[in-house]
C-alpha positions as CSV (number, residue, x, y, z in Angstrom):
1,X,-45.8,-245.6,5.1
2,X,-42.3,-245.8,6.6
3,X,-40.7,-246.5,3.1
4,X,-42.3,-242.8,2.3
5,X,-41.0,-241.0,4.7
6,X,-37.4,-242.3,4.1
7,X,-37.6,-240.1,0.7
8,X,-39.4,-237.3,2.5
9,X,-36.0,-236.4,4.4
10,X,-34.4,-234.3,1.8
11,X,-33.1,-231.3,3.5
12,X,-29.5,-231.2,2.3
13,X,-30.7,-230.6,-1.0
14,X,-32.0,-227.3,-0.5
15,X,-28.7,-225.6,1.5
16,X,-26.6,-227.5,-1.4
17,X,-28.2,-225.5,-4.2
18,X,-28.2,-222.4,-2.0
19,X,-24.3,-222.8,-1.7
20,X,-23.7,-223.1,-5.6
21,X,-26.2,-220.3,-6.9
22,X,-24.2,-217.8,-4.3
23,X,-21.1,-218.9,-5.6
24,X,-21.9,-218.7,-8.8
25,X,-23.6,-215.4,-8.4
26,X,-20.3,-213.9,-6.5
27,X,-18.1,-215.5,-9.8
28,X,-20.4,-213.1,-12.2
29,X,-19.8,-210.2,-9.9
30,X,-15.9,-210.8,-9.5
31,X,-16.0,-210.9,-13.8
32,X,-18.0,-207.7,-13.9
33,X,-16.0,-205.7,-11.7
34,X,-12.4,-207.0,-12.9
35,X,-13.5,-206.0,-16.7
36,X,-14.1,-202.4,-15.4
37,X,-10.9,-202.3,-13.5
38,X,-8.6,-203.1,-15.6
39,X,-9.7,-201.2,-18.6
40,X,-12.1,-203.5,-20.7
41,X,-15.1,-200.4,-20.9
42,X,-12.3,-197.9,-21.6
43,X,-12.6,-198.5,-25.5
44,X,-15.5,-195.8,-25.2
45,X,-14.8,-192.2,-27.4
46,X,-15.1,-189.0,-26.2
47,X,-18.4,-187.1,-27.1
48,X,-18.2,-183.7,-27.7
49,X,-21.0,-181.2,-26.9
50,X,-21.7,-179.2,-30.0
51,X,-24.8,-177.6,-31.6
52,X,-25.9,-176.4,-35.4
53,X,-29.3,-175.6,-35.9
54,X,-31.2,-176.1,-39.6
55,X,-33.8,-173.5,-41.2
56,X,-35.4,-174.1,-44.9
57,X,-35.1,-170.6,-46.6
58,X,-37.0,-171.1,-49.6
59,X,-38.5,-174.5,-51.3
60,X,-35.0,-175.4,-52.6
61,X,-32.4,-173.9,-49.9
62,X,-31.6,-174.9,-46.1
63,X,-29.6,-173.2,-44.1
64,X,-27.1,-175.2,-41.7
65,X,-25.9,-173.2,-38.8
66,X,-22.9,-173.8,-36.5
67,X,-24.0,-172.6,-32.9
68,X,-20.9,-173.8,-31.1
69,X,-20.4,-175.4,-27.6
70,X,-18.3,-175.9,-24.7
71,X,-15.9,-177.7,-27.3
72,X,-15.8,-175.7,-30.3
73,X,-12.6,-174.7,-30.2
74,X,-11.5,-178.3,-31.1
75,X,-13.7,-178.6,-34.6
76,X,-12.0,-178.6,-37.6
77,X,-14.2,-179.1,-40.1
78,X,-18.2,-178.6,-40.0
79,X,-19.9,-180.4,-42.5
80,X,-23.6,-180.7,-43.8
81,X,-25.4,-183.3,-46.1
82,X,-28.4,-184.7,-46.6
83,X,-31.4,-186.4,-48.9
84,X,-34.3,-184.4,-50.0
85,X,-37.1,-186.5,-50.1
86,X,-37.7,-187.1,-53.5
87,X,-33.9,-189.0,-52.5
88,X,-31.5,-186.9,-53.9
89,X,-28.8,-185.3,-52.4
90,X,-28.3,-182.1,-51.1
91,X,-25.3,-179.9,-51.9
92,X,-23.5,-178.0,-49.3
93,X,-21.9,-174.5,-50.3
94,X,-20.0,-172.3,-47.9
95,X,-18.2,-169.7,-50.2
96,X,-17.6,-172.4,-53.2
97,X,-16.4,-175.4,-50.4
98,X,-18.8,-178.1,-49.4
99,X,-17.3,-178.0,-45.6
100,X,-16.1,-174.9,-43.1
101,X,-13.2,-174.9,-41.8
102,X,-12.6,-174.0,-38.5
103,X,-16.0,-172.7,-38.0
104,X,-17.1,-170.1,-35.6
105,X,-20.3,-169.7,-34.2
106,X,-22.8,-168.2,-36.5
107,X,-21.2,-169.7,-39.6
108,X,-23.8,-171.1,-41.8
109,X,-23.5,-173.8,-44.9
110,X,-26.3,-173.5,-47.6
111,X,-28.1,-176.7,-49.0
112,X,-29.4,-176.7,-52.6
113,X,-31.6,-179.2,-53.9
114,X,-34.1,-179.4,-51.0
115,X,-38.3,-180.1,-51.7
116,X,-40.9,-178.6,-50.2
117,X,-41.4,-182.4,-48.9
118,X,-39.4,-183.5,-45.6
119,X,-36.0,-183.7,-46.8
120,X,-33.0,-185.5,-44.1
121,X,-30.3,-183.2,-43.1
122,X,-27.6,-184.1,-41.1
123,X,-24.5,-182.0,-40.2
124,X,-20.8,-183.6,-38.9
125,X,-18.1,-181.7,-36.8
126,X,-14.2,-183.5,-37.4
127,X,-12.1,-182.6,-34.0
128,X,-8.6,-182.0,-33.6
129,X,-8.1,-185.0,-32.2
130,X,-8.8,-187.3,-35.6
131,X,-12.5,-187.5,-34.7
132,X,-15.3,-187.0,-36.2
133,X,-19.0,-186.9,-34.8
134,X,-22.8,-186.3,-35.9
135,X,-24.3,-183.1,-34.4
136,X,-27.5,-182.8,-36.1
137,X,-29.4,-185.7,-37.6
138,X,-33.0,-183.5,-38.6
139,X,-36.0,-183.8,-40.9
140,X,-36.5,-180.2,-42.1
């Protein structure tokens, strides 16, 4: 019996393993915190808030429409593709030119080619500042 309790005394190991998983845990905080500071999340783009809306016409046309936004002042260029779903692509048309540029709310670029199926439309903005982002990503 006494040779057993001689193994049963073990309390060290418990504050020991305490010590290290705090320390450790206060490392991963201290890593976390000086990526933030100094700049390592700042790779992130700018998002702009922009709308367009999409309406099938008829069996083969759909209408993209550019509704604006707090930022539309900085597009470019509005652009509108797609897929019908047979898979072949749609063709944009605003006046003859597959893009608008510097749109204004209400202007609208016409896709041909479209099925009465569910065909993938999905209509880009390019800013001023070299960017360019998705603003509609549909099924009509």
């Amino acid at each position: 019996m006494k040779a057993n309790r001689k193994f049963m005394d073990e309390e060290a190991v418990s504050p020991v393993i305490g010590v290290i998983l705090m320390v450790a845990i206060t490392v991963i905080l201290a890593a976390v915190i000086a990526a933030f500071v100094f700049g390592m999340g700042s790779s992130l783009k700018k998002t702009y808030s922009i709308a367009a809306t999409t309406t099938q016409i008829n069996a083969d046309e759909i209408e993209v429409t550019f509704n604006g936004g707090p930022d539309a002042d900085l597009v470019l260029w509005f652009n509108a593709s797609g897929s019908a779903s047979d898979g072949t692509a749609l063709t944009a048309s605003l006046n003859g030119n597959s893009t608008a540029q510097n749109p204004t709310v209400g202007t609208i670029l016409r896709l041909t080619g479209a099925t009465n199926g569910r065909d993938h439309v999905i209509a880009t903005a390019s800013f001023d500042d070299g960017t360019t982002q998705i603003i509609l990503d549909t099924y009509v």
